[in-house]
N, CA, C and O of each residue as an XYZ file, in Angstrom:
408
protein
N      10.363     -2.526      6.877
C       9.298     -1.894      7.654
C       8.977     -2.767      8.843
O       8.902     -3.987      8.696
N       8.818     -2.292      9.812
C       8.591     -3.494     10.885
C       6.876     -3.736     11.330
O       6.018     -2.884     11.099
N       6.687     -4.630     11.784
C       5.279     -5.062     11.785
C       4.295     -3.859     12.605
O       4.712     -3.328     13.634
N       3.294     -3.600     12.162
C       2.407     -3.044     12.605
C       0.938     -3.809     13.585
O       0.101     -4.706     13.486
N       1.194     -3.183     14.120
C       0.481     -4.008     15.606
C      -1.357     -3.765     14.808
O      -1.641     -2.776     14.131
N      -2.359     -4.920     15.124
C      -3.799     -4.957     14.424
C      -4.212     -3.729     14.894
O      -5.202     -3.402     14.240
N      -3.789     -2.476     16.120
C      -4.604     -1.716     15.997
C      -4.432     -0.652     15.284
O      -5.308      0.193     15.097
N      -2.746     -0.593     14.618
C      -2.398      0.615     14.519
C      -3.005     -0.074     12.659
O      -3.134      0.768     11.770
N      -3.244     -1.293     12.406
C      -3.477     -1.477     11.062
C      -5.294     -0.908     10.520
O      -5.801     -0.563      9.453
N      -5.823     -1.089     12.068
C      -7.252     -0.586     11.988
C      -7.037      0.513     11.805
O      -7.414      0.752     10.658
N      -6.445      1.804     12.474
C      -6.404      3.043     12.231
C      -5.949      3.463     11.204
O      -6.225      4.596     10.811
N      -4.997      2.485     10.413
C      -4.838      2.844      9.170
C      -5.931      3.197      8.345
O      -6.211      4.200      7.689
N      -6.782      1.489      8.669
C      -7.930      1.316      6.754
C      -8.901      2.399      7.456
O      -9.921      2.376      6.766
N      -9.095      3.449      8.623
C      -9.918      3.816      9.301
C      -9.626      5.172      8.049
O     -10.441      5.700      7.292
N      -8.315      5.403      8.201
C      -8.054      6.771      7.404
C      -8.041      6.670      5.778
O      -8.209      7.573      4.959
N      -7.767      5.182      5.557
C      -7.763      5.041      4.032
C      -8.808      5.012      3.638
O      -8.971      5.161      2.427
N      -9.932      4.809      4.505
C     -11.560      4.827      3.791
C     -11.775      6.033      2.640
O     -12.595      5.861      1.738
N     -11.122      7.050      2.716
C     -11.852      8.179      1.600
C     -10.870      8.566      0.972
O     -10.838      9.678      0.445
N      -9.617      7.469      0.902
C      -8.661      8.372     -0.097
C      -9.218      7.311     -1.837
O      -9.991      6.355     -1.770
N      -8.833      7.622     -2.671
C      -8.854      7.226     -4.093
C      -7.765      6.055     -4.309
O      -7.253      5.837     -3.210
N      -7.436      5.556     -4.898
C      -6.433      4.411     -5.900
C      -5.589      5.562     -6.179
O      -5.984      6.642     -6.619
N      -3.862      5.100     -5.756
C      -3.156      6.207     -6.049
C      -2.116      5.370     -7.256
O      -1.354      5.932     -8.043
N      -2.361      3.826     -7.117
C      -1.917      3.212     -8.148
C      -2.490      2.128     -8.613
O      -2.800      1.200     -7.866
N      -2.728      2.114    -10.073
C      -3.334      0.995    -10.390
C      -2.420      0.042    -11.374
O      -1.616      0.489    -12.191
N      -2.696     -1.388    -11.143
C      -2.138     -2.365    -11.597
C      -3.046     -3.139    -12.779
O      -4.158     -3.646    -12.635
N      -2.177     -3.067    -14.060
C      -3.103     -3.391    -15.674
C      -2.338     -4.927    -15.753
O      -1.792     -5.627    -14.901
N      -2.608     -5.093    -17.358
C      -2.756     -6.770    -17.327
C      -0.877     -6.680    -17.531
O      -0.409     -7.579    -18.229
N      -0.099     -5.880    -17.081
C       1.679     -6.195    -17.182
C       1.596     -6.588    -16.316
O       2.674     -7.155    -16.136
N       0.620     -6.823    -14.971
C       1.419     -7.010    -13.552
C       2.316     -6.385    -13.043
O       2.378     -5.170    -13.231
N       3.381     -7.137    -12.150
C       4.304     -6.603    -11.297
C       5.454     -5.710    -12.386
O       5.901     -6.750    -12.871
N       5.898     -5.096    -12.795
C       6.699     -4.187    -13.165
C       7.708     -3.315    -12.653
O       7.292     -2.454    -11.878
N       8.981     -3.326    -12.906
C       9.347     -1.743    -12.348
C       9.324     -0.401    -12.500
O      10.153      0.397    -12.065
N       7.892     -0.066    -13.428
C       7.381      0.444    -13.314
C       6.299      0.735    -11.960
O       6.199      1.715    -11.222
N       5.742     -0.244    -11.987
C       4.658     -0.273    -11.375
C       5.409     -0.402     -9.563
O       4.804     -0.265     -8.500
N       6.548     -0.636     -9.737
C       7.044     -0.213     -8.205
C       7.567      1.229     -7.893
O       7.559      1.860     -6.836
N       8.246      1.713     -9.751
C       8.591      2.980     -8.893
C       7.752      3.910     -9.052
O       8.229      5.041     -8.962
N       6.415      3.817     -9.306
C       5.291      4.558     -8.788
C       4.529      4.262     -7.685
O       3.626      5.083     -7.525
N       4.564      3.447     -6.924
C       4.090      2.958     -5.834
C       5.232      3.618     -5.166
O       4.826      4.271     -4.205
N       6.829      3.701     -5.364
C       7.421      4.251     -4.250
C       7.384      5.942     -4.517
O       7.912      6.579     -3.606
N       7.007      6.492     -5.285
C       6.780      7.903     -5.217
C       5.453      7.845     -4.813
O       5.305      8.986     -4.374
N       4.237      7.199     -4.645
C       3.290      7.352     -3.815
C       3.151      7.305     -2.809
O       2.365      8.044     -2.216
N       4.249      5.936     -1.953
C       4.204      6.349     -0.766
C       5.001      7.161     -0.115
O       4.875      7.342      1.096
N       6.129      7.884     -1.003
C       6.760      9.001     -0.458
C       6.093      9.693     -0.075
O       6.108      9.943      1.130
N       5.318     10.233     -0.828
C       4.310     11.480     -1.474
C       2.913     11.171     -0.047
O       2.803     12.050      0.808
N       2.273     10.299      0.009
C       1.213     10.278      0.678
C       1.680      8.956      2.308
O       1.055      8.990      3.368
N       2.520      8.256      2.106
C       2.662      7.383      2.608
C       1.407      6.149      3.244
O       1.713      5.174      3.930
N       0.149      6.466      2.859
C      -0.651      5.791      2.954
C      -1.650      5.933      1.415
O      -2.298      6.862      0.931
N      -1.393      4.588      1.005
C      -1.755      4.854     -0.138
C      -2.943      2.891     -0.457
O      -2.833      1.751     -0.005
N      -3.937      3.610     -1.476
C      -4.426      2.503     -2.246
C      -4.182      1.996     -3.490
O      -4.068      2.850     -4.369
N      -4.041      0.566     -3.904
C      -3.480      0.316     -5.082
C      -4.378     -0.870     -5.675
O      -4.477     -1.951     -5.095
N      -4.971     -0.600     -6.780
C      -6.341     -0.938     -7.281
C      -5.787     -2.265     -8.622
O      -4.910     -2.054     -9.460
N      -6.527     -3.474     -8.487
C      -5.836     -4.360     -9.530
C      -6.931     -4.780    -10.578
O      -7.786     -5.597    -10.235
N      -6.932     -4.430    -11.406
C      -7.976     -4.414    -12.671
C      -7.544     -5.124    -13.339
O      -8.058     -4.664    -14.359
N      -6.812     -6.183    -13.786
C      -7.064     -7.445    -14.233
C      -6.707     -8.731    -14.186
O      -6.670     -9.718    -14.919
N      -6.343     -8.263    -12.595
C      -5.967     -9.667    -11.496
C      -7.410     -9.950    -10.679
O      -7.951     -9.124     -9.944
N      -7.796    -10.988    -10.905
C      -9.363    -11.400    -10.414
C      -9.320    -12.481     -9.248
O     -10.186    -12.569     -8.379
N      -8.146    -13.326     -9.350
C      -8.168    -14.394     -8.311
C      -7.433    -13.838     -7.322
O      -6.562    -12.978     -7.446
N      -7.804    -14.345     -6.366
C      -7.121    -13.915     -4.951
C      -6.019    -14.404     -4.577
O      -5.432    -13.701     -3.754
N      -5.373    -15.599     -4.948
C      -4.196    -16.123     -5.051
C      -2.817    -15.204     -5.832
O      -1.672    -14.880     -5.517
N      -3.583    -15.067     -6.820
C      -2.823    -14.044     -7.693
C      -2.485    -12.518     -7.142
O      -1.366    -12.032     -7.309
N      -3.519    -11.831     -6.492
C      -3.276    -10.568     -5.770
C      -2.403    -10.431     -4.901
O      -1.651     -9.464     -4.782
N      -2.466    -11.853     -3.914
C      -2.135    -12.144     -2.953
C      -0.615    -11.888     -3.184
O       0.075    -11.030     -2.632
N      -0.296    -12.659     -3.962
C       1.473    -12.793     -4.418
C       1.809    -11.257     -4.975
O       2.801    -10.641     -4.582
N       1.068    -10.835     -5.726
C       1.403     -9.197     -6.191
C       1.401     -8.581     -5.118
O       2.332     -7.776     -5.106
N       0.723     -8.562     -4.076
C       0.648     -7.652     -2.955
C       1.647     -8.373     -2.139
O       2.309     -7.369     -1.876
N       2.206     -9.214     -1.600
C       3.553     -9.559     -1.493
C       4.744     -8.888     -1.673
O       5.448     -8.153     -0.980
N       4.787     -9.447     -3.061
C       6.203     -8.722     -4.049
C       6.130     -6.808     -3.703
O       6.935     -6.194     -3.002
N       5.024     -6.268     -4.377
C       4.938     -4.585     -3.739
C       5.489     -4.161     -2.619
O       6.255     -3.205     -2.493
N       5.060     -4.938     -1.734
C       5.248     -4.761     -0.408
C       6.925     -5.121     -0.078
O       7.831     -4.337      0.206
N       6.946     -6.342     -0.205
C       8.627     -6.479      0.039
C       9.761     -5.736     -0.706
O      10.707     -5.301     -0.049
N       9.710     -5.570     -2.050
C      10.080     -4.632     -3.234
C       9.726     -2.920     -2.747
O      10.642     -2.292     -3.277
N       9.223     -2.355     -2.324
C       9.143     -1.075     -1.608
C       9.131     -1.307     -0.038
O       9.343     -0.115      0.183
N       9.090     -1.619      0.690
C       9.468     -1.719      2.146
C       8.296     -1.245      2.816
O       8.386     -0.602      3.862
N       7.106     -1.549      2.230
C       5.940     -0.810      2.927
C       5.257     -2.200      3.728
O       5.703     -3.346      3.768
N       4.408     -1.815      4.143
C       3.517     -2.735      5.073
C       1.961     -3.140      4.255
O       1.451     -2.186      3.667
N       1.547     -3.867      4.220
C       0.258     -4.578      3.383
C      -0.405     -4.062      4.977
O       0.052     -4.488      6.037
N      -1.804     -2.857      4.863
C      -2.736     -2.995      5.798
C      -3.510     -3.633      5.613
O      -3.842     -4.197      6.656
N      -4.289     -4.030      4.480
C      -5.678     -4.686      3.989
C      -5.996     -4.944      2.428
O      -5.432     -4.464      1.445
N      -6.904     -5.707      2.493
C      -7.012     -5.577      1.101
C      -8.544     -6.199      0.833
O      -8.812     -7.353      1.169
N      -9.495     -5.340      0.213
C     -11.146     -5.354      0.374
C     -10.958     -5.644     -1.024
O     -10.508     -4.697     -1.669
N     -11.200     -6.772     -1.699
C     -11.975     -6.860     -3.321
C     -10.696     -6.900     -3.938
O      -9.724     -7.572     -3.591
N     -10.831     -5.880     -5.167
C      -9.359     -5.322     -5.889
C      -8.679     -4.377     -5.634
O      -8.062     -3.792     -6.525
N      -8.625     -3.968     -4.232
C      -7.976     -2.785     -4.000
C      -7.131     -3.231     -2.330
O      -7.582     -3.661     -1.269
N      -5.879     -2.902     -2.752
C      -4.850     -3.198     -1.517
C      -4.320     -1.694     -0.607
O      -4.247     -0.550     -1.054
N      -4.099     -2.037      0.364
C      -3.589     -0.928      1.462
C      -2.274     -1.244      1.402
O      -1.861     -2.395      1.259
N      -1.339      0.082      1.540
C      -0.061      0.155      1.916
C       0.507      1.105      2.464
O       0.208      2.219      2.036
N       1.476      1.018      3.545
C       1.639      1.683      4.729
C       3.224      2.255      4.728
O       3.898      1.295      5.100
N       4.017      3.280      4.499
C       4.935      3.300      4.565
C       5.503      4.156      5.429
O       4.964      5.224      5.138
N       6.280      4.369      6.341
C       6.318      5.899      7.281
C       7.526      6.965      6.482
O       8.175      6.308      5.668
N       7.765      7.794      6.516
C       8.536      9.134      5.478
C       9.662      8.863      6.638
O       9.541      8.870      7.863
N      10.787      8.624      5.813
C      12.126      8.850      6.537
C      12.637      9.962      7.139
O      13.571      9.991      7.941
N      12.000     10.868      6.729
C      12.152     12.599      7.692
C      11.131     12.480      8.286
O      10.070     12.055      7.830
N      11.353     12.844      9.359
C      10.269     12.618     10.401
C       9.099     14.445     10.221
O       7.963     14.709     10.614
N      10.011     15.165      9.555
C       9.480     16.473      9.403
C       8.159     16.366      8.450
O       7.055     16.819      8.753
N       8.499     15.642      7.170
C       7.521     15.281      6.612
C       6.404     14.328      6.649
O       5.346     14.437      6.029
N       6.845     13.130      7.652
C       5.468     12.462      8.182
C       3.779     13.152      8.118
O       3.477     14.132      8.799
N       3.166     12.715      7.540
C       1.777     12.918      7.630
C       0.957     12.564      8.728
O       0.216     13.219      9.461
N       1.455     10.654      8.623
C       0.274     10.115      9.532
C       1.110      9.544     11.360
O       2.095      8.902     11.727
N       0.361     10.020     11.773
C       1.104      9.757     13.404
C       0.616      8.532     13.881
O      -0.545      8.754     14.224
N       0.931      7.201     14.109
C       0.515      5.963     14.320
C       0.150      6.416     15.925
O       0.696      7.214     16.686
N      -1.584      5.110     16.143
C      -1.312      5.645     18.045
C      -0.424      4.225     18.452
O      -0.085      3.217     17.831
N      -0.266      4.675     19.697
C       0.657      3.275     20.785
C       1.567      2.683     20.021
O       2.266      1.779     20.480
């Protein structure tokens, strides 16, 4: 995924404000499970939230939200508390949802 410029990352968390946790992460951690539902989420929505309920330190998230990210090819927009942003664009351009500006 190639880097996303700070404004197009603002317009992201701008739109992620009212969506829900489309994946949540339990005490297995990183899994391949837990990636290949993150990559049918961001097929599916391509902007998606992913909620960590029993990762508490920030060091620890930090590296999970890493691995997700590099392991699905998406982009880390943010991450408020226990809940991370991820950004992926739909390889058919027909199905794209979200239109990045500039």
């Amino acid at each position: 995924m190639k880097n996303l410029k700070s404004s197009q990352m603002k317009y992201l968390r701008g739109l992620a404000h009212s969506l829900k946790p489309t994946v949540i992460v339990g005490q297995k951690g990183f899994t391949e499970a837990l990636v290949k539902s993150t990559e049918e989420a961001l097929d599916r929505h391509e902007l998606i939230k992913v909620k960590f309920i029993d990762f508490k330190e920030k060091k620890v998230k930090n590296e999970l939200v890493e691995a997700i990210a590099n392991s699905t090819g998406s982009s880390k927009v943010g991450m408020i508390g226990h809940i991370a942003l991820f950004y992926r664009q739909h390889v058919d351009p027909e199905k794209r949802k979200i239109v990045l500006p500039g």
